[in-house]
N, C-alpha and C positions, 0 to 999 in steps of 0.2 A: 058855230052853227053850220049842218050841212047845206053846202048850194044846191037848187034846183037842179044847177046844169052838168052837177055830178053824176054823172052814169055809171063809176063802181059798184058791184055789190058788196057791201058791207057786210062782212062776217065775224068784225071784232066792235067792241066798243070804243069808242072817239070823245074828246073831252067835250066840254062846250065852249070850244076856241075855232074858230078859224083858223087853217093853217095852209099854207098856200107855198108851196119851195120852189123856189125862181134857179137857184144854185147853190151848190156846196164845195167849199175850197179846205183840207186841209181838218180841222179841229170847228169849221163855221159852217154854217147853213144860211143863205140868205131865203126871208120870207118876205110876201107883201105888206104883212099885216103886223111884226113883229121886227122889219130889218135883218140886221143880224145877228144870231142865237151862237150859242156856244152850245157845240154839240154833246151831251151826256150821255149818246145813247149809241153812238158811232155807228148811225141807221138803222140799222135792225140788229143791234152787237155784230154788226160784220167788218164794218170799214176801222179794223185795227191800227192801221199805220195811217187811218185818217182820209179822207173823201178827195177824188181825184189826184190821185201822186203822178208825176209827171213822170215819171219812170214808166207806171202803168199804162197810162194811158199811151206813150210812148212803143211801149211793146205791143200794143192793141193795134196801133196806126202802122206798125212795120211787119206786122203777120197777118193782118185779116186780109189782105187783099191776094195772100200765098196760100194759106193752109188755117182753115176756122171750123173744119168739119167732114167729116167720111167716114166711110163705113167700118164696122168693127177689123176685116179682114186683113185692114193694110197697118201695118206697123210704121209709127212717123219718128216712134222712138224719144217724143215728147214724155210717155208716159213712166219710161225706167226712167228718164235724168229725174222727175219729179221725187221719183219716190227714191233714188240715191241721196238728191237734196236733204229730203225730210232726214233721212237716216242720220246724213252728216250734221244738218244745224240742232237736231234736236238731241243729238247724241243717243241715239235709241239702241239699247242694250243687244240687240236680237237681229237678224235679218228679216225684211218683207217681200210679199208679193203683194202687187194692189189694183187696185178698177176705180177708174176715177167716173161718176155720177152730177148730176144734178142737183140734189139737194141734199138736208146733213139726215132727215125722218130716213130717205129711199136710203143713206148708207146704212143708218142705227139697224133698217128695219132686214136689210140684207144680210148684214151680219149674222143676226137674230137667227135668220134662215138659214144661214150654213151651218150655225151650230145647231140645229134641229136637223139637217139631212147627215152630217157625220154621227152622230149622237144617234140618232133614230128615237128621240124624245122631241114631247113638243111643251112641256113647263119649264118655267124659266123665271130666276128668279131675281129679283127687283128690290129695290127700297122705297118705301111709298113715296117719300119724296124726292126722289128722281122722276124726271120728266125726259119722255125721249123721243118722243116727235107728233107729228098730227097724224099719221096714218091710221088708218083704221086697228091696226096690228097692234098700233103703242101708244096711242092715245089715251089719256086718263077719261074714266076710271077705266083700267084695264078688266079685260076678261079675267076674273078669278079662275075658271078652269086652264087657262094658257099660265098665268103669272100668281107665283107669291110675291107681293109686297108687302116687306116686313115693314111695321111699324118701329120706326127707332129713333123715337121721340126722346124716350129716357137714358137712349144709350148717345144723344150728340152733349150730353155733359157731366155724363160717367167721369166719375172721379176715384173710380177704385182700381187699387193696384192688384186684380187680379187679369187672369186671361178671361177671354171670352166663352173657353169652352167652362169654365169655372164659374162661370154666375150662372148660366145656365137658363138664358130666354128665352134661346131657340134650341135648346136640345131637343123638341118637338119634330123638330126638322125630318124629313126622310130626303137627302140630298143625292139620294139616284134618281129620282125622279128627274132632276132639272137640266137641260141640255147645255144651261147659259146661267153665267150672274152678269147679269147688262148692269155697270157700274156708271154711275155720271159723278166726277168729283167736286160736287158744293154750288153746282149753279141751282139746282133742284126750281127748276121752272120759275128763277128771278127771283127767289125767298134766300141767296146764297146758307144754305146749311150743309157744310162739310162735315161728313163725316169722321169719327176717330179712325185713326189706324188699326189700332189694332181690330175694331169691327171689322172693316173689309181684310183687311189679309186671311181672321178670320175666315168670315164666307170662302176666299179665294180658295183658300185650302181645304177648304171641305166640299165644293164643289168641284174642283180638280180632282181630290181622292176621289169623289165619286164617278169620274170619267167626264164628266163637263169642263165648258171653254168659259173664260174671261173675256168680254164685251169691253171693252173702255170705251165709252160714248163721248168724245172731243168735240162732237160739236159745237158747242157751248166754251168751253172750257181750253181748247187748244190756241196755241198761237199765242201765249202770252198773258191770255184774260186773268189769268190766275196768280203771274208775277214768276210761273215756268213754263217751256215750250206745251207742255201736256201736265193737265190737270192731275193725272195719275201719278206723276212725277214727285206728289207732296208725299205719298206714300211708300214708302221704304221698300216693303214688300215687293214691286215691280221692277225697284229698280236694280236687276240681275238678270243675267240673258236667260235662267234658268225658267225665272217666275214673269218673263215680262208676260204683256197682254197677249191674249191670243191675236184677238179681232180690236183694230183701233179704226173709231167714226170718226170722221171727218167733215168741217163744214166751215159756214158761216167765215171766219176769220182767214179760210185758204184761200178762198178767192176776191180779199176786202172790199166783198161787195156784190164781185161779177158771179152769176150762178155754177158756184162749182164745188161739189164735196167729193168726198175719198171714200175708200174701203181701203188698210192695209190688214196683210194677214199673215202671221206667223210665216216663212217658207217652208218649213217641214209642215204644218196643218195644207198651205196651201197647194203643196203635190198632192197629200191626198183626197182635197178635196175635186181637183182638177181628171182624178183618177174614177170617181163617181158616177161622173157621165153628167152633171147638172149643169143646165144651159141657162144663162140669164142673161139676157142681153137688151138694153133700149138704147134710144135714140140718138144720144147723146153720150154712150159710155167711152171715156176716155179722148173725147174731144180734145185736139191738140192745142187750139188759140186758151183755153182754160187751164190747159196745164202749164203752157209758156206764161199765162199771168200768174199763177200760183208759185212758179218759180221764182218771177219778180218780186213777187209777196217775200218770200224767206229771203232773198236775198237781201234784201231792205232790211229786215229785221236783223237779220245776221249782223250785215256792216253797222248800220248804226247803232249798232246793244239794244234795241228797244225791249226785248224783255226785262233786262237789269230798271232802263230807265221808267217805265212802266210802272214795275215793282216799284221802283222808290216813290214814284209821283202818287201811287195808291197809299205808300205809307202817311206820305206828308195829306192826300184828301183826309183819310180817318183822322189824322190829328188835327186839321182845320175843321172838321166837324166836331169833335169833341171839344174843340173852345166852344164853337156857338154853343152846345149842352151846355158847357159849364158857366156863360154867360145870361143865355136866356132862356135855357131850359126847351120847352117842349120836343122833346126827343128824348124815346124812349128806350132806342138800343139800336148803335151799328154795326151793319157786320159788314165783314169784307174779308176777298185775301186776293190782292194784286189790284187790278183792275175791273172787279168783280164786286161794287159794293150796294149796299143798299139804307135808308135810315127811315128808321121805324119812328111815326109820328104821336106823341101822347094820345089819348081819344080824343079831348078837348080840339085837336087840330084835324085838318081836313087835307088830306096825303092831293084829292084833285082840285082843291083851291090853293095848296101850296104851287104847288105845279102851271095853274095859270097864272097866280102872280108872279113867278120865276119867269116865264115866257115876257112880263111885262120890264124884267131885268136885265134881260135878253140870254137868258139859260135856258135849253132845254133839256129835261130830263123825261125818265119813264115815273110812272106812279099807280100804286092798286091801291082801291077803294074797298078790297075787299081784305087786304092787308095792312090799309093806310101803310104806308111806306114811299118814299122817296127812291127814285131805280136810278144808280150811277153808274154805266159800262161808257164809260168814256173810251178813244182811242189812244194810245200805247202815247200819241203823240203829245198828248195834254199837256202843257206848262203852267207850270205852280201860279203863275201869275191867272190862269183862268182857275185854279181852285181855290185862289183866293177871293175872285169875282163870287165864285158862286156861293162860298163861304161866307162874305160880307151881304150878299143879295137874301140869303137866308135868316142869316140873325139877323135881318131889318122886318122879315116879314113873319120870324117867329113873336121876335118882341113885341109884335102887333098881335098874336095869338087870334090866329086864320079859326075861326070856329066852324065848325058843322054846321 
């Protein structure tokens, strides 16, 4: 229940639990009300390598009192090493240029915006269920006159061996129109639904022939969440310097935690976009204390393999949940790929009563009532021995069959 002496405003919906976070170390959250939770949700899907790493907070405590902030005009040189980092750990097919931001909406929505000023078009096209941030500009439901979102409900388990331009759904299409395909690969606003390959390569190529840029939307999806450095990565298609992305978003997982996202951009797109004359500049762009932690961030991941071990520990969660299915049933379908999963709850069960009895297990996870489903973005750092916890804390409260 909400306290009186809470002065937030509320702009999302809240269980009917108290919850109260005194600290968080690692893969744990300590509450008032609850102890200690095991973390499902790695704060907001940001804390990938896991909440408070002593590295980080380490490079926090040895820069901020040097260099945390200044004006666009001085170069600290924070920002190239960042983005040679990204180049090297991710192995990115292509050269970048980039502007390091605030949040992952203001990169998605930036992007969006240069391929509308090189282009000199302003539609752009979508998958309905991609989700690409809260700004007015990309917020669902999008403006129909800005965005096609195609419906491609029938095509995420397409089982025909033809191409795409051969079935023929969207040959309706007129793809000079669109200045951008803003792609997100399978987080689609916490429903993970990845799309096939060959649909997006696809669009790619048909919105390239028609003189449009590639958007890959990372914020969600980068850093691992997926079981590779970049969501885009699962797809073939990109990965060739000829075809990589134009514009890569950035977010959430680069700065595990602390408010920092990216923009990279093609380097041949980004001289001429630089050539244009377009000014965009705020407050915080390319903050040097955000890039020195974003660099800690990769480096972390880099030395200890945590995308490999990520990947594997997402394998082993989906098969410890498909025992409890096969034990006690209520559960209706899970999906995942890496550390990106979710589990869809029978009707008979109730996805926000599952969810406060797991708080009573000492688990926390995300959950929609309007999807019943169970939300698992754990961080990279997870040990099988807590997906076991959460595994056996499940089949105790499915076999109780949690009703609506």
């Amino acid at each position: 229940m909400r306290k009186n002496s809470d002065r937030r405003l509320k702009m999302f919906e809240e269980p009917e639990a108290s919850l109260t976070i005194t600290k968080t170390l690692g893969t744990k959250i300590t509450t008032k009300e609850y102890g200690e939770l095991i973390d499902f949700q790695s704060g907001c899907w940001a804390a990938i390598i896991g909440h408070n790493r002593r590295e980080i907070t380490d490079a926090i405590k040895e820069n901020v009192d040097i260099l945390m902030h200044t004006h666009q005009f001085f170069d600290t040189g924070h920002p190239t090493a960042l983005i040679k980092k990204l180049e090297e750990a991710a192995n990115l097919k292509s050269s970048y240029k980039g502007a390091f931001l605030s949040s992952g909406s203001e990169a998605v929505s930036l992007a969006v915006k240069l391929s509308e000023i090189i282009t000199g078009r302003r539609m752009k096209l979508s998958l309905s269920i991609s989700y690409h941030g809260a700004t007015a500009d990309l917020r669902l439901p999008r403006d129909q006159q800005l965005w096609t979102d195609l419906d491609v409900a029938q095509c995420l388990s397409c089982s025909k061996n033809i191409d795409c331009r051969e079935c023929g759904n969207f040959s309706y299409i007129d793809f000079t129109h669109f200045a951008s395909f803003v792609f997100e690969a399978g987080n689609s606003g916490g429903l993970v639904l990845c799309p096939p390959q060959k649909l997006i390569a696809y669009l790619a190529e048909e919105v390239r022939a028609a003189g449009g840029y590639v958007v890959a939307n990372e914020v969600t999806t980068g850093f691992g969440r997926t079981g590779k450095w970049f969501g885009f990565q699962h797809y073939d298609y990109f990965n060739n310097s000829n075809t990589s992305p134009d514009f890569i978003a950035l977010g959430k997982g680069l700065g595990n935690g602390y408010p920092i996202s990216g923009l990279l951009v093609i380097s041949g797109l980004a001289s001429i976009l630089e050539e244009t004359g377009f000014r965009y500049v705020q407050s915080h762009i390319d903050d040097p204390l955000g890039c020195i932690i974003a660099r800690s961030v990769i480096e972390i991941i880099k030395k200890e393999g945590l995308i490999d071990i990520g990947n594997e520990t997402g394998n082993y969660l989906r098969g410890k949940l498909m025992e409890v299915y096969e034990l006690v049933g209520g559960i209706k379908e899970i999906r995942g790929r890496g550390m990106m999963n979710i589990v869809v709850l029978e009707d008979n069960c109730s996805a926000k009563e599952v969810f406060k009895h797991l708080l009573e297990y000492g688990v926390f996870t995300g959950y929609s009532e309007a999807y019943n489903y169970i939300h698992l973005y754990p961080p990279l750092t997870l040990k099988t021995n807590e997906v076991d916890h959460l595994a056996e804390s499940l089949q105790i409260i499915l076999s109780e069959r949690i009703v609506r």
